[in-house]
N, C-alpha and C positions, 0 to 999 in steps of 0.2 A: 626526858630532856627538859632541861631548863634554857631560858632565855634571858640573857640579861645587856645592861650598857653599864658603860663605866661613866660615873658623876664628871660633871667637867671642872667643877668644885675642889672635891676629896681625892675624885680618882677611885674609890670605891666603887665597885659590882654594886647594881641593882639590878637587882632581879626581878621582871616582868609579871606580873598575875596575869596572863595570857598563854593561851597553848597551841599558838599559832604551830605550823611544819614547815612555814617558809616566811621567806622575809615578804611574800607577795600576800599573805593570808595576812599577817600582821598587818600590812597594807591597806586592808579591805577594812578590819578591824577598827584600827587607830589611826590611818590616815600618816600625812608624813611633810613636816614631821610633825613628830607630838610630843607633850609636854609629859614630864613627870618628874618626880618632886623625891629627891635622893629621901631614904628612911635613915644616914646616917648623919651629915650637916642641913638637911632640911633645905639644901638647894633646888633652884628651880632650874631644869633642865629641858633643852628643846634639842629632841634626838632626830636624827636622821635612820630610816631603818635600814639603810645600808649600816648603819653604824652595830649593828645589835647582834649578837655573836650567842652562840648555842654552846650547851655541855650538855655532858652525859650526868645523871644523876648517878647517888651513891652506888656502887656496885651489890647490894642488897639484893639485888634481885635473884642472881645464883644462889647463892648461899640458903636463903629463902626455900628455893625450891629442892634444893639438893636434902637440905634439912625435911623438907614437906615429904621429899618419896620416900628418904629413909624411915619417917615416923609409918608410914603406910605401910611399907616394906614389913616393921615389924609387926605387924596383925598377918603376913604369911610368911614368917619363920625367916631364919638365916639366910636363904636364897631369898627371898621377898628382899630382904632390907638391901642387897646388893643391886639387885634390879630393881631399885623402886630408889636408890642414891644417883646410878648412871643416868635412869629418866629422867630424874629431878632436874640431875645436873646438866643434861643434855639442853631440855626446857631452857632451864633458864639462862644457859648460855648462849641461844637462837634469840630470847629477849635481849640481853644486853648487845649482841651481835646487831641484830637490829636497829635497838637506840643508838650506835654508834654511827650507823650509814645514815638516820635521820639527822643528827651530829652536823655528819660530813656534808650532807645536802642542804640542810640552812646557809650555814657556813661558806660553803662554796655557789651559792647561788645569790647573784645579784639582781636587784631590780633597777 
């Protein structure tokens, strides 16, 4: 999960170097609001963390692991790489399933 605000500036996404899971942990962090300095017009910005809105990062992570069982899978033959593709993929789509409801729960939660 990525954290970002939008420049009040450009309007361009900035993206946070923080790994807060709520806008209350972000809170504790950086305080509110707080200043940061857009990386695209080099604007100075004073954010509100209500203002600060969450995504899901690239979808990589299935793929990833679906790839990872299959390689395992083939060190025990034809049925290996079958049941080592479903694990994989299973896996990693309980992670992304997850990043999603943390997503939903930044997002919908305010301080």
């Amino acid at each position: 999960m990525k954290i970002y605000c939008h420049c009040k500036h450009c309007t361009n996404k900035v993206f946070l170097a923080n790994e807060a899971k709520s806008r209350y942990q972000l809170f504790l962090s950086w305080g509110n609001p707080f200043a940061i300095k857009c990386s695209y017009c080099g604007g100075q910005n004073q954010i509100e963390v209500n203002n600060v809105r969450a995504e899901a990062t690239r979808q990589s992570i299935p793929i990833a692991t679906t790839l990872s069982g299959g390689l395992i899978g083939v060190l025990a033959g034809p049925l290996g790489v079958i049941i080592g593709l479903i694990a994989g993929g299973a896996s990693g789509g309980a992670i992304s399933y997850n990043e999603k409801q943390d997503v939903n729960n930044f997002n919908n939660n305010y301080i």
